[in-house]
C-alpha positions in Angstrom: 52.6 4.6 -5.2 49.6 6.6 -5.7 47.2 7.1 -2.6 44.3 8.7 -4.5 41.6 6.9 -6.6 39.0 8.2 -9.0 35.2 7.8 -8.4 34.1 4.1 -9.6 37.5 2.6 -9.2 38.9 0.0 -6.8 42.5 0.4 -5.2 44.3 -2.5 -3.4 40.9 -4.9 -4.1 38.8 -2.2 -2.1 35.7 -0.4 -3.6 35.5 2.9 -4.0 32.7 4.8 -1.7 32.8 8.2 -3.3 29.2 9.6 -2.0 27.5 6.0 -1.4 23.6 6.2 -1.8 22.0 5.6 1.3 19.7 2.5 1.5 16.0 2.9 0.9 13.4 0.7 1.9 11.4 -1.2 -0.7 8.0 1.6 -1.7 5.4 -0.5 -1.0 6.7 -1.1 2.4 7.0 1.8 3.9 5.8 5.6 2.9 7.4 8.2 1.0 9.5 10.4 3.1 8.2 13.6 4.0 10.2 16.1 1.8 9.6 19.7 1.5 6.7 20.8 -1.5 8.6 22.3 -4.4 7.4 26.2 -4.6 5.2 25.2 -7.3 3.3 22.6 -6.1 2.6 24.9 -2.3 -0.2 23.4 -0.4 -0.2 20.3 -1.8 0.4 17.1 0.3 3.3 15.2 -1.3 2.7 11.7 -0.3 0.5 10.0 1.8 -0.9 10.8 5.4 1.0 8.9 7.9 -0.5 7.7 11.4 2.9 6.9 13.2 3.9 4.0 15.6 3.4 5.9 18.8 -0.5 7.2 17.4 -3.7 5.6 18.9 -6.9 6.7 16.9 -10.4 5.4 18.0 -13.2 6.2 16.2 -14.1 6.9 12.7 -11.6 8.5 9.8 -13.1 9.6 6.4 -11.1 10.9 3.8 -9.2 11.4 0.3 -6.0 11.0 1.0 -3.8 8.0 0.7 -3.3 7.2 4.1 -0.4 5.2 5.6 -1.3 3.8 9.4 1.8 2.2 11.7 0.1 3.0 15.0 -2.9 1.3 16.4 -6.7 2.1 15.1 -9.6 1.4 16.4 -13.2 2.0 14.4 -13.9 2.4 11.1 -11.4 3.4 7.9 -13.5 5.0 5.2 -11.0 6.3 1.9 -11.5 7.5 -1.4 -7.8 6.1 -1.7 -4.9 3.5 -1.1 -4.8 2.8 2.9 -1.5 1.1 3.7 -1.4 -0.6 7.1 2.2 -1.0 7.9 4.3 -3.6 9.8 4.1 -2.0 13.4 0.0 -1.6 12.9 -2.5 -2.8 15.0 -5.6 -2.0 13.3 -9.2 -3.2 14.8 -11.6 -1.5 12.6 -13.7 -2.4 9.4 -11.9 -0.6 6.6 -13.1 0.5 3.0 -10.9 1.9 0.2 -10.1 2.1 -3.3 -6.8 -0.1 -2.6 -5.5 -1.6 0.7 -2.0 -2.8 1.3 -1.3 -5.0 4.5 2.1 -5.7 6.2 0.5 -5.6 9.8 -2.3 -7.1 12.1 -5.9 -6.2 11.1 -9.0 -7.4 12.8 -12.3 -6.7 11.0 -13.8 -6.6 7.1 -12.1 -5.0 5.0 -13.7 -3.9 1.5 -11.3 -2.4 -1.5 -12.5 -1.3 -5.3 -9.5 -2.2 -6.8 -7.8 -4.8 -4.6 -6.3 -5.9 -1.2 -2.7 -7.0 -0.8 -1.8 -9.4 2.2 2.1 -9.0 2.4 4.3 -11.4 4.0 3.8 -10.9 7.9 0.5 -9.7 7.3 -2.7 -10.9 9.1 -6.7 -10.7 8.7 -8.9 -11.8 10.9 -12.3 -11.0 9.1 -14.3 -10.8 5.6 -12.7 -9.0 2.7 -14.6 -8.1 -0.8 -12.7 -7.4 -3.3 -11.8 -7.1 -7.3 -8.5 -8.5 -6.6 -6.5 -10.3 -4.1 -2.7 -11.1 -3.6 -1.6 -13.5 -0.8 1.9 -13.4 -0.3 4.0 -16.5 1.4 3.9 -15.7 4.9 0.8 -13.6 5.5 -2.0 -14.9 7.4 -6.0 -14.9 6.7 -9.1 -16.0 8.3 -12.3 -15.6 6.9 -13.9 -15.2 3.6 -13.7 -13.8 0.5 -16.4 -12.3 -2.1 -14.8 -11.6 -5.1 -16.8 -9.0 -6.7 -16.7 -8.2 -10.6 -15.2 -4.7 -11.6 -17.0 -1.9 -13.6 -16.3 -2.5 -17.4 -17.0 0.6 -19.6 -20.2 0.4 -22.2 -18.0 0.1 -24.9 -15.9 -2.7 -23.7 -19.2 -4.7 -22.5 -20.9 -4.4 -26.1 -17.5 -5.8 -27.4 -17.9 -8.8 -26.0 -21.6 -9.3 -25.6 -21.0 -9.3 -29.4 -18.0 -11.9 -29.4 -20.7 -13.9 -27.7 -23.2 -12.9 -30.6 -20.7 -14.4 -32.8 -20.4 -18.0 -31.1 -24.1 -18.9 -31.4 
């Protein structure tokens, strides 16, 4: 009888666990983890900045990064960026950002260039304008919504102020 088993096979209707990858939580849901920078990449950020569960900010927070809040916030959010508001957050606070992805509690308006994602759990209590909205089953939202047009280029405009040319 032989007791030892190559990587990938099954002995005596048991798998194999040579090296098993650990589990990883789904990306959107939760933020990169922190790894060291690569030499050549030193004094760059690698992923987004992270408020953490036991963090309470008040007050106002401007910046580039992509930010990733689990704690509680109270004030204003002003990014140049994603803002991710994760599934511990309590966020009270009117929020502006290229993108925003919610999993937790918000309470205020919340405006994004791009678009705001309401992820199952997630709730608004306030106005959001947007170019894009997803509601997922589960998430919660009260208030209302201004759907606002995105920034075509020139070219793309004339193309289709023509196509309209063409229809008369």
């Amino acid at each position: 009888m032989q007791n030892q088993t190559q990587p990938g096979a099954q002995a005596q209707g048991k798998p194999a666990q040579a090296n098993p990858a650990p589990a990883t939580p789904a990306a959107a849901s939760q933020p990169p983890s922190a790894t060291p920078n690569p030499a050549g990449n030193a004094g760059k950020p690698e992923g987004p900045t992270i408020f953490g569960k036991t963090m309470k900010i008040i007050g106002d927070v401007k910046c580039d990064q992509e930010l990733f809040v689990d704690g509680e916030m109270e004030g204003r959010l002003d990014l140049k960026n994603r803002l991710t508001i994760g599934p511990e957050s309590k966020v009270n606070a009117n929020i502006k950002a290229k993108e925003v992805i919610v999993f937790g509690s918000v309470r205020g308006n919340v405006e994004a260039e791009e678009r705001i994602a309401l992820r199952a759990g997630a709730t608004i209590v306030g106005d959001i304008k947007t170019a894009g909205i997803i509601i997922e089953d589960g998430a919660y939202f009260k208030g209302g919504i201004d759907i606002s047009k995105t920034d075509t280029p020139k070219a793309n405009q004339k193309a289709s102020q023509a196509a309209a040319g063409d229809k008369r």
